[in-house]
C-alpha positions as CSV (number, residue, x, y, z in Angstrom):
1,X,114.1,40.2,75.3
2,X,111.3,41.8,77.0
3,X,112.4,44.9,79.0
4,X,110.6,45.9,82.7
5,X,109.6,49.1,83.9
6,X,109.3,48.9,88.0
7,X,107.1,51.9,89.6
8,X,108.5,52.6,92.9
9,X,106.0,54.5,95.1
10,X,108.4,56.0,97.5
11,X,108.2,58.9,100.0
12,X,109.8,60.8,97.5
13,X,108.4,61.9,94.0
14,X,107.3,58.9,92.0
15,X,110.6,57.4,90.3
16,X,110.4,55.1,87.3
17,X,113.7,52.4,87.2
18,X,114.8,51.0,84.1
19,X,115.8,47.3,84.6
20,X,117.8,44.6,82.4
21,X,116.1,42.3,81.1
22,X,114.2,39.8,84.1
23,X,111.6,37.6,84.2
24,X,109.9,39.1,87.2
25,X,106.7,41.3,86.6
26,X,105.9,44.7,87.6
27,X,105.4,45.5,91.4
28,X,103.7,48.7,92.7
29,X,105.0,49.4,96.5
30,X,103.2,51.6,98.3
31,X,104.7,54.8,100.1
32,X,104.2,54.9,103.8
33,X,100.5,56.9,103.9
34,X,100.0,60.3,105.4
35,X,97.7,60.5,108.2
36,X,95.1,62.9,107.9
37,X,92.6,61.5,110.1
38,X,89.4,63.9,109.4
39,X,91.8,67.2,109.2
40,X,91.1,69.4,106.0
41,X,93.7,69.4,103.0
42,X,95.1,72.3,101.5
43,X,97.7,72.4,98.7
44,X,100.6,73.7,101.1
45,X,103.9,72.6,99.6
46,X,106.2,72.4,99.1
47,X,106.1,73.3,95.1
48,X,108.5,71.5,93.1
49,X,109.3,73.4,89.7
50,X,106.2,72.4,87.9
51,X,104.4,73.4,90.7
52,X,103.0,70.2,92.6
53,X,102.7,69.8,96.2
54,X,105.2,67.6,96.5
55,X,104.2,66.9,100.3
56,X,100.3,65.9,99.3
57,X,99.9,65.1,95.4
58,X,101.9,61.9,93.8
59,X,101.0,63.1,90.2
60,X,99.2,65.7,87.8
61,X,98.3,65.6,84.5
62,X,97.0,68.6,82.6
63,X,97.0,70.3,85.9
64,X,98.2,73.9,87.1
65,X,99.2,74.8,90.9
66,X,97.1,78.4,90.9
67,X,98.0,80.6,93.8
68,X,94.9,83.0,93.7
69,X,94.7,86.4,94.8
70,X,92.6,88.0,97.4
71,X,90.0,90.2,95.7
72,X,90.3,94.3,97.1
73,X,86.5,95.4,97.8
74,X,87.6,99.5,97.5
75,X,86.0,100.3,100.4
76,X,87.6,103.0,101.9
77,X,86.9,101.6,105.6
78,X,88.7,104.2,108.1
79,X,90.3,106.8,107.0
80,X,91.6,110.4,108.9
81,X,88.8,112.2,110.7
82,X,89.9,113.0,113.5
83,X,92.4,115.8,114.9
84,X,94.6,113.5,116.8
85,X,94.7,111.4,113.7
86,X,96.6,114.4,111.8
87,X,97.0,115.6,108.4
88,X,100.2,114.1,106.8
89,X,100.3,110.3,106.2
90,X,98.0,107.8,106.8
91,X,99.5,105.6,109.1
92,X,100.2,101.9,107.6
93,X,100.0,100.4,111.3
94,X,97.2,98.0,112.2
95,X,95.9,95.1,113.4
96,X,92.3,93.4,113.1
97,X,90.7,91.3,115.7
98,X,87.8,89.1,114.9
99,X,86.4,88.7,118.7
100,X,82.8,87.1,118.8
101,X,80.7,89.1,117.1
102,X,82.8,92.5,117.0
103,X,85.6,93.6,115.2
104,X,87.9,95.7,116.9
105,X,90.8,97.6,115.2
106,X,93.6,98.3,116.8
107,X,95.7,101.3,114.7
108,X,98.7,104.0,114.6
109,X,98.2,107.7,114.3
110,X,100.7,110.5,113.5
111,X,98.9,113.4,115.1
112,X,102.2,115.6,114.1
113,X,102.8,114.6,111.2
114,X,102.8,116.8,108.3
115,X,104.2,117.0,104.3
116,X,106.7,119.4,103.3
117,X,108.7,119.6,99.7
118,X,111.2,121.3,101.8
119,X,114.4,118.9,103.2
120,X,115.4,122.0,105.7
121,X,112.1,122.3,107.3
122,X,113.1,122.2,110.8
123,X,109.6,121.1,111.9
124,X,111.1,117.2,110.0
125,X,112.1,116.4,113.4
126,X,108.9,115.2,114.4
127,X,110.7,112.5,116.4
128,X,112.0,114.9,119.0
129,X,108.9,115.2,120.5
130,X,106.6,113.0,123.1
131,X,103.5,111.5,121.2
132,X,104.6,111.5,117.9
133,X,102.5,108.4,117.1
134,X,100.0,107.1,119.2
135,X,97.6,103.9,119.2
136,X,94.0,104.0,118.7
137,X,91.0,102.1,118.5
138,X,87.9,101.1,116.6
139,X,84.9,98.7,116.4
140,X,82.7,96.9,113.6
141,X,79.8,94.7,114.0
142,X,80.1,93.9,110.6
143,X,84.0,94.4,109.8
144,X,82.8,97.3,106.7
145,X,81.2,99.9,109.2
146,X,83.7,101.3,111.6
147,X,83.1,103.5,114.7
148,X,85.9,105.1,116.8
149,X,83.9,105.3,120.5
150,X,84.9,107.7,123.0
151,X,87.6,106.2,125.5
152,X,88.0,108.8,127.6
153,X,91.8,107.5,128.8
154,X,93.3,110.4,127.1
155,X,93.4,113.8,127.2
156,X,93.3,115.7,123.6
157,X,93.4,119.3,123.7
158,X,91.5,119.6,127.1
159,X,88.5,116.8,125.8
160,X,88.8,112.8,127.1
161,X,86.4,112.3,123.6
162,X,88.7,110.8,121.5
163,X,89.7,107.0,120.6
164,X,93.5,106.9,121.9
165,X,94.3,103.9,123.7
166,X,98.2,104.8,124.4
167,X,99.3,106.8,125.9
168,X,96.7,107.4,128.9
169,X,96.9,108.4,132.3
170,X,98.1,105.2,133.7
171,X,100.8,104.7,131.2
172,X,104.1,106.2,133.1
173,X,106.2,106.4,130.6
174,X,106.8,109.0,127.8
175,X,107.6,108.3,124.0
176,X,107.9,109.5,120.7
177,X,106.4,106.4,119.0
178,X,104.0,103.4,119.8
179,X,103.8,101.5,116.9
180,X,102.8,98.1,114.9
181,X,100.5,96.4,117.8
182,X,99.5,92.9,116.9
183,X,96.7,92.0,119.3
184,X,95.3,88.6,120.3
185,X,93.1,86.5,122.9
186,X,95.4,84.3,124.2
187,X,93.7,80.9,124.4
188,X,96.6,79.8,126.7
189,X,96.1,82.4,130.4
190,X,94.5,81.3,132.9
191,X,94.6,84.8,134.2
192,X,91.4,86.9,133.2
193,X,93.2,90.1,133.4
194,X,95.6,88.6,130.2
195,X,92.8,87.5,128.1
196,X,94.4,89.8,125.6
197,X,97.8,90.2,124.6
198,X,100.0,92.7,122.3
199,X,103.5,93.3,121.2
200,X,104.1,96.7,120.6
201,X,107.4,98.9,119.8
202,X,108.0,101.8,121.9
203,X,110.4,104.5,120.9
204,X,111.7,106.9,123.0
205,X,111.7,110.8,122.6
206,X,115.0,111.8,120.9
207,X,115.6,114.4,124.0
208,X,114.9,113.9,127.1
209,X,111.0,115.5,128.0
210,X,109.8,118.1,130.2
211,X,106.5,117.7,131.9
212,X,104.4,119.9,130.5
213,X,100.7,120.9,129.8
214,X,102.0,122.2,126.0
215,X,100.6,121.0,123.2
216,X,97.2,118.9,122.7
217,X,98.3,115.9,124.6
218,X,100.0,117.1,128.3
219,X,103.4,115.5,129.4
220,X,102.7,114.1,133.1
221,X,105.5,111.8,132.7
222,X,109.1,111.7,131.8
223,X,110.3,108.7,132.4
224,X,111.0,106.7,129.0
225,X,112.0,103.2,128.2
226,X,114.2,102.2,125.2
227,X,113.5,101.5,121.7
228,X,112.1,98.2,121.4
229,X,109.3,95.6,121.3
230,X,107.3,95.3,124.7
231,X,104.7,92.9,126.4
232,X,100.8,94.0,127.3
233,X,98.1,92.5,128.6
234,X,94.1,93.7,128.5
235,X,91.1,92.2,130.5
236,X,89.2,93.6,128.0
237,X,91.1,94.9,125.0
238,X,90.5,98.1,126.3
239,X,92.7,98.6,129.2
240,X,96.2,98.0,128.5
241,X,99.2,97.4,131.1
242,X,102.5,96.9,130.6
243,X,103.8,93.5,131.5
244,X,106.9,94.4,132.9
245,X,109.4,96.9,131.3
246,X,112.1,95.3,129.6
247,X,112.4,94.4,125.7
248,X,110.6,90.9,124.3
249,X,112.2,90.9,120.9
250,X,114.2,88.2,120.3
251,X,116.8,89.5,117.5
252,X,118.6,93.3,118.2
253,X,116.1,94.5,115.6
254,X,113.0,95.8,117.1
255,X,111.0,98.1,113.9
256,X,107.9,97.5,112.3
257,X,105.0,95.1,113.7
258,X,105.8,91.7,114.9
259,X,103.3,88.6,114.4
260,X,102.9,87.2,117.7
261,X,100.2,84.4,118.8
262,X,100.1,81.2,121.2
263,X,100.4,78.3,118.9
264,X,98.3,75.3,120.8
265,X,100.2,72.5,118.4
266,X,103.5,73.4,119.7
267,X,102.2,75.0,123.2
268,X,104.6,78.1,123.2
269,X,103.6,81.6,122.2
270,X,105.6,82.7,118.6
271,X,106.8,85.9,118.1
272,X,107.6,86.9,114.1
273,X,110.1,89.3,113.8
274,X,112.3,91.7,111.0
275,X,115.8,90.4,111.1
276,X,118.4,92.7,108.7
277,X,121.4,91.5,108.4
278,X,124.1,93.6,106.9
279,X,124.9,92.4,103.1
280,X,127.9,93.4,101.6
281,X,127.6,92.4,98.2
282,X,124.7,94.9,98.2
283,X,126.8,97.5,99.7
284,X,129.1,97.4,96.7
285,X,126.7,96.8,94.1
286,X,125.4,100.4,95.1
287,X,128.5,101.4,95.3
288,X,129.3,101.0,92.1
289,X,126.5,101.9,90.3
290,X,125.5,105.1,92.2
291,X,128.4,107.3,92.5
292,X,129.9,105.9,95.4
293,X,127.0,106.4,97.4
294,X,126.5,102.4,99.5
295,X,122.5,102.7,99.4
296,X,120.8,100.2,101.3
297,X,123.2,98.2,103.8
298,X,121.1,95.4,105.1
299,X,118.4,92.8,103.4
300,X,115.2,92.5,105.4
301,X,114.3,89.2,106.3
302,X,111.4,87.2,108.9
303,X,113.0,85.8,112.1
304,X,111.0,83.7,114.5
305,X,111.5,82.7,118.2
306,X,109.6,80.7,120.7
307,X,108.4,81.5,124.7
308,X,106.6,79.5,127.4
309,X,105.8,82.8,129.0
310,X,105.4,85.5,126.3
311,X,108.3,86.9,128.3
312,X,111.4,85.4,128.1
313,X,112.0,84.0,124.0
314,X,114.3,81.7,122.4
315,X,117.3,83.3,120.3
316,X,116.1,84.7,116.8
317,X,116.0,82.0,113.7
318,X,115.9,83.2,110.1
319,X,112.6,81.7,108.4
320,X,112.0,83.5,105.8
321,X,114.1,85.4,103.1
322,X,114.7,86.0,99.5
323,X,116.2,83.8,97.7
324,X,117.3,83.1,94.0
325,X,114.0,83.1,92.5
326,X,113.8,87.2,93.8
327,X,117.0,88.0,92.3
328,X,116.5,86.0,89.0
329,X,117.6,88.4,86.3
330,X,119.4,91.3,89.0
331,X,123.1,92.0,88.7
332,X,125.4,90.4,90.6
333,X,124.8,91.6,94.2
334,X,121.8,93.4,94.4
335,X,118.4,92.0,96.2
336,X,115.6,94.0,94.5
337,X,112.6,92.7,96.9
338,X,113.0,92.0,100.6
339,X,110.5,91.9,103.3
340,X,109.5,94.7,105.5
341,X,107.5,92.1,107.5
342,X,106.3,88.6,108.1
343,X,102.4,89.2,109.1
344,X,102.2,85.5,109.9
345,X,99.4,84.1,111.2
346,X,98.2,80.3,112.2
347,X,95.1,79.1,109.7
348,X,92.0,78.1,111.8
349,X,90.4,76.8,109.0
350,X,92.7,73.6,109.3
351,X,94.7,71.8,110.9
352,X,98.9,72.7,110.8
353,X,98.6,75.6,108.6
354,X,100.5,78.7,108.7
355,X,99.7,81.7,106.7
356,X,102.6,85.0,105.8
357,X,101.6,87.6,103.9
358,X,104.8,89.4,104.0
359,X,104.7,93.3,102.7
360,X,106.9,92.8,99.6
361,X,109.4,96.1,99.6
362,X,111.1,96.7,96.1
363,X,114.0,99.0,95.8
364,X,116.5,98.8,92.9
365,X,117.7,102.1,92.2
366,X,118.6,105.4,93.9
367,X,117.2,109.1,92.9
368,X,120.5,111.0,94.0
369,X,118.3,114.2,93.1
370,X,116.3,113.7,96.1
371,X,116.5,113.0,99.4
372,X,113.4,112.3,102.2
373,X,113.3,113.6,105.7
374,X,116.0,110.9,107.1
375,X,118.4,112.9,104.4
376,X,119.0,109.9,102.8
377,X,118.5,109.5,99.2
378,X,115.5,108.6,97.3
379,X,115.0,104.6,97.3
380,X,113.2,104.0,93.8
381,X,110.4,102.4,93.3
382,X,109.6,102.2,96.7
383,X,106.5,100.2,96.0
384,X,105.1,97.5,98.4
385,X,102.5,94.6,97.5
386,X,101.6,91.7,99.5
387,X,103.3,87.9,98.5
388,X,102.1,84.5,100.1
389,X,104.2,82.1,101.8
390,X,102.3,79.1,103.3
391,X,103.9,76.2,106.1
392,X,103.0,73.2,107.9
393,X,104.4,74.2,110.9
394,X,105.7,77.9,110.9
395,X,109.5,77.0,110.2
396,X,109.5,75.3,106.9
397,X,108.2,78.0,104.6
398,X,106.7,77.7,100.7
399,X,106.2,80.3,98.3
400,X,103.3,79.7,96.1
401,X,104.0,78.9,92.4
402,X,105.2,82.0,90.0
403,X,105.5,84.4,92.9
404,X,102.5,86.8,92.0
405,X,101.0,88.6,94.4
406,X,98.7,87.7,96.6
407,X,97.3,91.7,96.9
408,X,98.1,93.3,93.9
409,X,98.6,97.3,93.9
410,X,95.4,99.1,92.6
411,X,95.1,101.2,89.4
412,X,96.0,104.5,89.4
413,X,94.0,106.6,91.6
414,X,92.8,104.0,93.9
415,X,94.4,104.2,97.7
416,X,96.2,101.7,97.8
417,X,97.8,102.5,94.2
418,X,101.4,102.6,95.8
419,X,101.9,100.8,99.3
420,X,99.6,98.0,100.8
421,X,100.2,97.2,104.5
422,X,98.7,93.8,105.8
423,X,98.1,93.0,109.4
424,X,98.6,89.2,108.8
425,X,95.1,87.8,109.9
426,X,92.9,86.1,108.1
427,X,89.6,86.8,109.4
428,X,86.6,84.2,108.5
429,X,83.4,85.7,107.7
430,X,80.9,83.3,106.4
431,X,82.3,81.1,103.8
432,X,85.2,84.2,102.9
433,X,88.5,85.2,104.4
434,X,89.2,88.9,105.2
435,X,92.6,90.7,104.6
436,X,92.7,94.0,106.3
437,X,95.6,96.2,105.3
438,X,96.4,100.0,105.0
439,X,96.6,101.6,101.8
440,X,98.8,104.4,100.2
441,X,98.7,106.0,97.1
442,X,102.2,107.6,97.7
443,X,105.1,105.1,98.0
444,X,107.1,104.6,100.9
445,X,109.5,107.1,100.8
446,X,107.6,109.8,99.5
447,X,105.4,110.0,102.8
448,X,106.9,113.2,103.8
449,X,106.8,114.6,100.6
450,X,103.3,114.4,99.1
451,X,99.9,114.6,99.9
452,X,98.4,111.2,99.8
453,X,94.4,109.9,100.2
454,X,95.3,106.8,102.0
455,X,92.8,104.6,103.7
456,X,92.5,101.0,105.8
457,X,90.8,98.7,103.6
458,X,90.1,95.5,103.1
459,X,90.9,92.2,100.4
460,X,88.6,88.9,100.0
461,X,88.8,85.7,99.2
462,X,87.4,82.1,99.0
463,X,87.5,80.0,102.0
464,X,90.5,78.0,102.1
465,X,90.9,79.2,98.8
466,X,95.1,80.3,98.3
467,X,96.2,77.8,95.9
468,X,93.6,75.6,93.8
469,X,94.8,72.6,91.6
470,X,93.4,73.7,88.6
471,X,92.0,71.7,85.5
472,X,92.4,72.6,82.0
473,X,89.5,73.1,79.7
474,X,90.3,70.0,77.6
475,X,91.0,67.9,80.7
476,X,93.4,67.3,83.6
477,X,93.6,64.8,86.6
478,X,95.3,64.6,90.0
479,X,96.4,61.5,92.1
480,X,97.4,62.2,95.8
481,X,100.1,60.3,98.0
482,X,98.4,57.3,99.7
483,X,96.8,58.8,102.8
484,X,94.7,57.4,105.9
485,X,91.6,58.7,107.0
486,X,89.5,58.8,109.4
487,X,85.4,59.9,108.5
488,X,82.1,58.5,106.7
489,X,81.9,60.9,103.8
490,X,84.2,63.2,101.4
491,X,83.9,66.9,101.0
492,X,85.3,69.0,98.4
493,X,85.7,72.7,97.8
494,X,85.5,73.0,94.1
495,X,84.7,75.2,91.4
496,X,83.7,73.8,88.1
497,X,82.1,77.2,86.8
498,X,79.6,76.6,84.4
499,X,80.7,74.3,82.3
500,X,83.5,71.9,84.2
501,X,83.6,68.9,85.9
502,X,85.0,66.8,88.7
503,X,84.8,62.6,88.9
504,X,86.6,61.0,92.3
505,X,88.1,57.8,92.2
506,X,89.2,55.9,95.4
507,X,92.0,53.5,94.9
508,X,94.1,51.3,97.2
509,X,97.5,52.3,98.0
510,X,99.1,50.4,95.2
511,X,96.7,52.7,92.7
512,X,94.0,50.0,91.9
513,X,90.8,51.5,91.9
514,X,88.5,49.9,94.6
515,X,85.0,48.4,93.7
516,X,82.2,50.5,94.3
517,X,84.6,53.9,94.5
518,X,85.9,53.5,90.6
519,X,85.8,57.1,88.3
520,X,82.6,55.4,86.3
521,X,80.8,54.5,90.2
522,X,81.8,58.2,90.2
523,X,78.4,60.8,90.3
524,X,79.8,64.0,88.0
525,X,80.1,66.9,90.5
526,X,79.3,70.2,88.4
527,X,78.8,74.1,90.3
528,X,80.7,75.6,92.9
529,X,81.0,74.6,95.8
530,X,82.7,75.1,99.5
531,X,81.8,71.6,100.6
532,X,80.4,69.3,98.1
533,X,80.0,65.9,99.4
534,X,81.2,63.1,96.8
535,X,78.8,60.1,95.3
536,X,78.9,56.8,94.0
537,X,76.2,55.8,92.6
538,X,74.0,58.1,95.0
539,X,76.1,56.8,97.7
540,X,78.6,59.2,100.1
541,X,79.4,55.9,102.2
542,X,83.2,55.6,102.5
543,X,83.5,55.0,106.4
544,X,84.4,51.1,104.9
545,X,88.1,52.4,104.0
546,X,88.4,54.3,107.0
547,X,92.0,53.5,108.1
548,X,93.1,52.1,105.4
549,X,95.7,53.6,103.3
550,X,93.6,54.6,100.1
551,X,94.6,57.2,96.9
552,X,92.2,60.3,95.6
553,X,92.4,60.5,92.1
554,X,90.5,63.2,90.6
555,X,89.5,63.6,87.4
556,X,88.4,67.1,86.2
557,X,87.7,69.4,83.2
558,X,87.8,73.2,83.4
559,X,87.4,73.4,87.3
560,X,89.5,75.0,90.7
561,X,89.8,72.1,93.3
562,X,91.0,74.5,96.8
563,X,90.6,71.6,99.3
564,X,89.2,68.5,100.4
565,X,88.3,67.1,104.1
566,X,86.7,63.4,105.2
567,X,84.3,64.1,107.7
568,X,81.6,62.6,110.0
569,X,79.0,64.9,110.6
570,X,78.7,68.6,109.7
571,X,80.9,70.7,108.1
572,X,81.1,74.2,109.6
């Protein structure tokens, strides 16, 4: 007796049911389609084990989920000129705005900062004093050539020439630190003197300050607020005020920089934040392989929260953590990666895209020869790159197939040989995205302890180019769920090199190729491309299955397929 193999085509992964014997034939149901309308398709995920986009692509064959990693240029942008910039550690602190045609850089200083081999210098306590780290500012018309203007808001060593944004004379509060601003124009105000908006943690001075016209930068004030994450708004980027003086951080954790932005497809402002939870496994694992000494206590993780106002914020959600994958192959108890921060940003390439490129800290081991400046032991390695996590709507988070990274650590003797430090914004410049991020060629807790050449440079990559369905040499093809669009032409951004190439066949939802849009109507695309529009038979006419639930299948030889996009007129 014959036996029959039914295809279900289900929202779900395709499923294939073995019947008994029947005399009915074979019967392709369709899923229900996505609706893309004319919105541009990336492969987001989520990534089952053999690395498909489970949410965009029914099938592959011969075909390889590629996350691909920003290229560093090695340009050693802005780097430690000035006096009020000090001499110790290049701060990792910064955030890039792309705003019109300038670039303006918002970044930490450590004026007092020094490096000492000695654990009893007493000057260590760098924290007990106002003005320990400070925020300035500089501007590129071109994002590679940096100038740091004169502000004038601040006094340094008796001359207003100097870059410093915070603090200035109409900032009434003291501090020790002002750190990890993330900066943006919020699209949402309908108040000109909030065009811009931060989130910014202030620290206060360890002992309470004196006024005083000591040191380069006079105390005029003494008044502090506590340690925490706080609210500013600009006119112009320039002038800063404080929105009012109570904390904005969701979660009771308030270091590093926070991602914050006003999301227009939820209409609420997000706020990214460093969660740490204790983790007691950890505790004992360190415990019992270091002498008795409990090493690290907490695992860092990415919390989120959401506001109407930028204000007042919903309770902290964990979003993003490690998970099994990053402990694959540790003993029992220990996490050997977590994440000092999220550096989330929305994509405005496309539609419901969410880009992290969270710092990735790694830390297995303990030196119990040394200590840093806190007095706490040496954390080994140290060493932080960047990953990629991408999301459809900022909760729901994917790490890309085979976890490399997405900015790898230099060679030895480059600057950013031992820490990279992202500011989470991907920056479009012509037909490339810019990453800018600080660089060290000391590891994190050897700041204190070694001279370092760090600088703030920046990575590049493709345009919507973070993960690429890629083709083998010999051959490979890729069908996507059924989906309904909306447009009079298809666009691809493709790569074939030299020698590959792409055919696109349009099939009905049930996976019959259509007449007139088969793989031999096909017209061979071969070159690289951002957007390529597809042919049949010279023809890029598709407005016909507009609304109609249809199938890509793609079938390609030795070629990087990053995205595709139905459109109606031009592509920008």
């Amino acid at each position: 007796m014959r036996r029959i193999v039914l295809r279900l085509t289900l929202l779900a992964p395709t499923v294939l049911i073995s019947l008994a014997p029947c005399s009915i034939t074979a019967v392709a149901i369709a899923a229900e389609p996505l609706r893309i309308g004319s919105e541009k398709q990336l492969f987001i995920g989520p990534f089952d084990e053999s690395g498909r986009d489970t949410y965009l692509v029914e099938s592959m064959k011969n075909i390889e989920m590629t996350m691909n990693p920003a290229h560093v240029t090695g340009e050693r942008l802005v780097v430690q000129d000035k006096p009020w910039e000090g001499t110790g550690i290049l701060d990792m602190r910064q955030f890039v705005l792309k705003d019109g045609d300038m670039f303006r850089m918002y970044y930490n200083a450590l004026p007092h900062h020094f490096v000492s081999k000695d654990p009893n210098d007493p000057r260590k306590n760098i924290w007990g004093r106002p003005f320990n780290r400070i925020l300035c500012y500089a501007e590129s018309k071109d994002g590679i050539h940096w100038s740091k203007p004169n502000l004038g808001l601040c006094q340094w060593n008796g001359s207003r020439e100097n870059n410093i944004l915070l603090p200035n004379d109409d900032f009434e509060y003291a501090f020790s630190e002002m750190d990890g601003p993330c900066v943006f124009i919020d699209a949402n105000t309908k108040d000109p003197d909030e065009k811009y908006k931060m989130f910014i943690k202030i620290s206060p001075v360890r002992s309470q300050p004196k006024k005083s016209s000591d040191g380069p930068i006079p105390v005029q004030v003494t008044k502090q607020l506590p340690k925490a994450q706080y609210a500013f708004a600009s006119p112009d980027g320039i002038q800063w005020r404080l929105m009012r003086p109570k904390k904005v951080n969701a979660g009771p954790h308030n270091d590093t920089a926070y991602s914050v932005f006003w999301d227009d497809r939820i209409k609420k402002y997000v706020q990214y934040s460093r969660a740490k939870p204790i983790d007691r496994d950890q505790i004992e694992f360190y415990k019992k392989h270091f002498s008795g000494y409990e090493g690290r206590r907490t695992v860092l993780k990415v919390g989120r929260s959401v506001s109407d106002d930028f204000l007042h914020w919903s309770k902290e959600e964990i979003v993003l953590e490690p998970d099994a994958v990053d402990r694959a192959g540790s003993p029992q108890g220990l996490t050997r990666m977590d994440f000092y921060g999220g550096n989330i940003s929305r994509y405005r390439e496309a539609q419901n895209v969410y880009i992290g490129l969270p710092n990735a800290y790694y830390h297995w081991m303990f030196d119990l020869t040394r200590k840093w400046w806190t007095g706490k032991y040496m954390q080994e390695p140290s060493t932080m790159d960047v990953q990629l996590a991408l999301s459809r709507d900022g909760v729901h988070w994917h790490r890309t197939p085979k976890r490399k990274p997405f900015i790898r650590l230099g060679h030895e003797g480059t600057f950013w040989s031992k820490t990279i430090w992202p500011d989470g914004n991907a920056i479009r410049v012509g037909d490339e995205l810019w990453f800018y991020f600080a660089g060290l060629d000391v590891h994190h807790k050897e700041q204190s302890q070694k001279e370092s050449h760090g600088a703030r440079g920046r990575a590049v990559l493709r345009l919507d180019g973070f993960v690429s369905a890629d083709a083998a040499y010999t051959g490979g093809e890729l069908t996507t769920k059924p989906l309904v669009f909306a447009g009079e032409r298809l666009e691809l951004n493709v790569d074939t090199s030299a020698g590959g190439t792409v055919l696109v066949e349009i099939q009905d939802a049930t996976g019959t190729p259509i007449e007139k849009f088969t793989a031999s109507d096909a017209d061979e695309i071969n070159g690289n491309y951002i957007r390529k529009v597809v042919t049949w038979n010279g023809s890029s006419d598709v407005k016909s299955l507009a609304g109609k639930p249809i199938r890509l299948r793609l079938v390609m030889r030795d070629t990087k397929l990053c995205a595709f996009q139905f459109t109606t007129g031009e592509s920008q």
